[in-house]
C-alpha angles and dihedrals in degrees: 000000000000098000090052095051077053098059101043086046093060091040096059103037078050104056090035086058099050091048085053092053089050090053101054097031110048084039105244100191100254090173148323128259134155125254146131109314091049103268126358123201104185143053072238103064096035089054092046101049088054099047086055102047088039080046083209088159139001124300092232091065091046090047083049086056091048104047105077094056091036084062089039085053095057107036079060094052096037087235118134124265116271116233124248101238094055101044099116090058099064099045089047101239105135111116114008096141085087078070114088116240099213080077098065085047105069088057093050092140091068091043102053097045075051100062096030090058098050081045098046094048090052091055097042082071087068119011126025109239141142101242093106091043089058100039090052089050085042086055103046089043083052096054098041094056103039103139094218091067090059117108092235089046110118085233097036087110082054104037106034095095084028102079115045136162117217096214103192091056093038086054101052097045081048095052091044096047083049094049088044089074107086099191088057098040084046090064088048098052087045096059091046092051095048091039086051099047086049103062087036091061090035 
């Protein structure tokens, strides 16, 4: 019994953690919320935009981030490839060191699920952990209680249709985060299977 629950366990925590790869990767629209480079719709494109203006590490390792969801873009929308070397330029991200940083930083909840749950996706290829589950909770807290899309916020007129969470999609990243950690799929696999094996023998 304990080996299948193994290896149920690792079917499932590896294929969640795949699909939430995809998600993030190839840059499947969660929500919408502004920032620098106009709106951003994934955890993808927030955690880009900041690498570059922070300019934390090179541009050619962001633009190689970027790629895969940039051809998946346009195979979706039948419009041609951009090229690599021009890949800032389409998602709008030359020059955002003119923006100040201190406003990214009043909104540091959505940054940093952001950049857990690109991190976390990149790590679930190879090592179950929790990092993407919490990002993706840390995201969806940080949306929820944006102060700009309250009705007594100074920019509510202007940023009430601009932040937006698309909850089937969201859903979906978020269950599979969750699936991609063995210890905890392994549980419940566990109580099913005891819960199961119960009303069989009953």
């Amino acid at each position: 019994m304990a080996s299948k629950v193994k290896v149920w366990a690792t079917i499932i925590s590896f294929t969640a953690s795949r699909i939430f790869f995809f998600f993030i990767f190839f840059q499947i629209p969660l929500f919408r919320f502004p920032c620098r480079i106009g709106k951003c719709t994934t955890p993808m494109e927030l955690t880009s935009s900041q690498l570059i203006a922070s300019e934390a590490i090179p541009s050619g390792v962001v633009k190689a981030l970027l790629y895969p969801g940039a051809v998946g873009k346009a195979i979706i929308n039948r419009k041609p490839i951009p090229k690599y070397n021009k890949l800032l330029e389409t998602y709008n991200m030359k020059d955002l060191k003119r923006y100040p940083i201190t406003t990214d930083l009043q909104h540091i909840e959505v940054l940093a699920g952001s950049y857990l749950a690109v991190a976390g996706a990149i790590i679930g290829l190879v090592k179950s952990r929790r990092l993407g589950f919490f990002g993706m909770l840390l995201l969806i807290w940080g949306l929820h209680k944006d102060p700009r899309s309250s009705k007594g916020h100074p920019s509510f007129k202007y940023y009430k249709d601009a932040i937006f969470i698309c909850y089937p999609t969201m859903s979906i990243a978020v269950f599979s985060a969750f699936l991609s950690i063995k210890d905890d799929v392994k549980k419940i696999v566990s109580c099913f299977k005891w819960t199961f094996l119960k009303s069989k023998y009953k």
